[in-house]
ZAMARGU-4260 file (C-alpha; in steps of 0.2 Angstrom, whole numbers, plus 5000, padded with zeros to 4 digits):
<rodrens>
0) 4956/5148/4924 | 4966/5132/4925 | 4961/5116/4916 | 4957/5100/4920 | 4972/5088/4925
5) 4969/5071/4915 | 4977/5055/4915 | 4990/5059/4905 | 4994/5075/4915 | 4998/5064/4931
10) 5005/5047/4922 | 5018/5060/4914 | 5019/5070/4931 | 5025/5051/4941 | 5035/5047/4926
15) 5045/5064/4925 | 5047/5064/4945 | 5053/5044/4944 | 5038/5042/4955 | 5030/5025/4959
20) 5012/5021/4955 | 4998/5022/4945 | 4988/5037/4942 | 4971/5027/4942 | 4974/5019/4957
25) 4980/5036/4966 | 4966/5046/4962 | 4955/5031/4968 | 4966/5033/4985 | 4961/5052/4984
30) 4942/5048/4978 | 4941/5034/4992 | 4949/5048/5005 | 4940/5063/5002 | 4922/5051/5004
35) 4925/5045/5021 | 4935/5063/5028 | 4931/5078/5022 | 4945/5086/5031 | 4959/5078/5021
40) 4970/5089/5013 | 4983/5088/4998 | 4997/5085/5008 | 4989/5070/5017 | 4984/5063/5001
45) 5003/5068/4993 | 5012/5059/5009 | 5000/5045/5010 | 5005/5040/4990 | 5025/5046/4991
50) 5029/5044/5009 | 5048/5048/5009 | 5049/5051/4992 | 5040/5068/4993 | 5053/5079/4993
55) 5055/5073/4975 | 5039/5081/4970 | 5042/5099/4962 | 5038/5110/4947 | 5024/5106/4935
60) 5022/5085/4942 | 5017/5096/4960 | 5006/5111/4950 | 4998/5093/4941 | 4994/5083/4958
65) 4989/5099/4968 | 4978/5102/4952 | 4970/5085/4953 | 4965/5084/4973 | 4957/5102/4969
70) 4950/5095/4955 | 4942/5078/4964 | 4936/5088/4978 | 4928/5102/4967 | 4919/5087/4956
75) 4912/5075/4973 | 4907/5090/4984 | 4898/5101/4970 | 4884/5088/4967 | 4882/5094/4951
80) 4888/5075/4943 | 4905/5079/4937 | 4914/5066/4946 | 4925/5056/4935 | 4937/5042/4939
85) 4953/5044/4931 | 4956/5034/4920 | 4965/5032/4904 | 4959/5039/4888 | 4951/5029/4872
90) 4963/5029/4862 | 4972/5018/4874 | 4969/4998/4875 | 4953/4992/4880 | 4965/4978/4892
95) 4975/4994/4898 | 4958/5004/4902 | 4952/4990/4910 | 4967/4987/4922 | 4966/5006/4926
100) 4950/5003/4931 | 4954/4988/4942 | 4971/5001/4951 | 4956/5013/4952 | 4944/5004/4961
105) 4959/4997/4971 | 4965/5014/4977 | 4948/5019/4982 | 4944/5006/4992 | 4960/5006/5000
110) 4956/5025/5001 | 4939/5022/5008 | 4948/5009/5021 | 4937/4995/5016 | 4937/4979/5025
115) 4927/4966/5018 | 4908/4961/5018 | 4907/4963/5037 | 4908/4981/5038 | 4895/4991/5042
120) 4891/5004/5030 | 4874/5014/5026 | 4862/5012/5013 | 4870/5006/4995 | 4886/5008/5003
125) 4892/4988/5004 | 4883/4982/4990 | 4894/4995/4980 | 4909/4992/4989 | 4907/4973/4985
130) 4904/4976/4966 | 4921/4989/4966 | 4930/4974/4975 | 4923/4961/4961 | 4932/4972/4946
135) 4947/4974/4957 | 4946/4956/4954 | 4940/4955/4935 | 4953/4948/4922 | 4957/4961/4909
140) 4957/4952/4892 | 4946/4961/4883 | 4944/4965/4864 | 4926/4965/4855 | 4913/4978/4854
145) 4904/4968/4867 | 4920/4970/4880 | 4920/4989/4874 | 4901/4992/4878 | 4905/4981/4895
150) 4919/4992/4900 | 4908/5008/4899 | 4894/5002/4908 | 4906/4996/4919 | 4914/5016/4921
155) 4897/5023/4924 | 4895/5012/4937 | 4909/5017/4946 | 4908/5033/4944 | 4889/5035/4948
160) 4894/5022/4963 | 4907/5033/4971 | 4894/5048/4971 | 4881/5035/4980 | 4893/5032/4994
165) 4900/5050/4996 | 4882/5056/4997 | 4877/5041/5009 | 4892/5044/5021 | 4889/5064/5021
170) 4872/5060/5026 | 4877/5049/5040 | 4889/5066/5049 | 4884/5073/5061 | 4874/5091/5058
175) 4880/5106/5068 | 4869/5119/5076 | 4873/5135/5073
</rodrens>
């Protein structure tokens, strides 16, 4: 059994590969695409973050982002509450968790193809979408316990958000008969 990719996993999978981007902000683009299609695959995901680049993608920075769409798409369709956003760890910087944060929720509502308060989604779905876009938009100076206690409110919210909207939209397919 395999374990699961972390932040670190893919920031040192993009660094080793001399690959643009930010690990938060891809697996928001991931997270963000798997909600509104189910169909994706990895290698829509991979060419939609690396376009040309993809043929630079090998070895253990591939097993890693192969790992991580399994991963994601294990934890949103299981409904068992595992969904995480990756972010970095706490050892980090409260200001450099916080931006992560920010690229996360950036990715995934450029994943998600958000347009703005105009679009029609179901149930909690805007309301969400609108808070994500407000912490896209948040400054990231942060420091005291307060900011600390802020930030983790802050990672539930996304996190408990993003199973909200997945749920909402995979209410709103279609059903087959069999």
């Amino acid at each position: 059994m395999t374990h699961d990719v972390n932040y670190a996993d893919i920031l040192d999978a993009l660094n080793r590969s001399g690959m643009p981007g930010s690990a938060a902000e891809m697996h928001g683009l991931l997270s963000g695409m798997l909600c509104m299609d189910t169909s994706v695959n990895r290698q829509q995901w991979l060419e939609h973050c690396f376009d040309a680049e993809m043929d630079d993608l090998e070895g253990e920075a591939l097993a890693n982002l192969e790992r991580l769409f399994d991963q994601t798409r294990r934890q949103l369709f299981d409904f068992d509450f595992s969904f995480e956003p990756l972010l970095p760890a706490d050892d980090h910087s409260l200001a450099g968790r916080a931006h992560a944060l920010s690229e996360w929720c950036h990715g995934f509502l450029q994943g998600i193809g958000y347009q703005g308060a105009n679009s029609r989604w179901p149930g909690e779905c805007a309301e969400i979408l609108g808070d994500l876009l407000e912490i896209v938009q948040l400054e990231t100076v942060a420091s005291s316990e307060a900011d600390e206690v802020a930030y983790a409110e802050l990672t539930e919210y996304v996190r408990v958000g993003v199973q909200v909207i997945h749920s909402e939209l995979r209410s709103q397919e279609p059903r087959q008969l069999h």
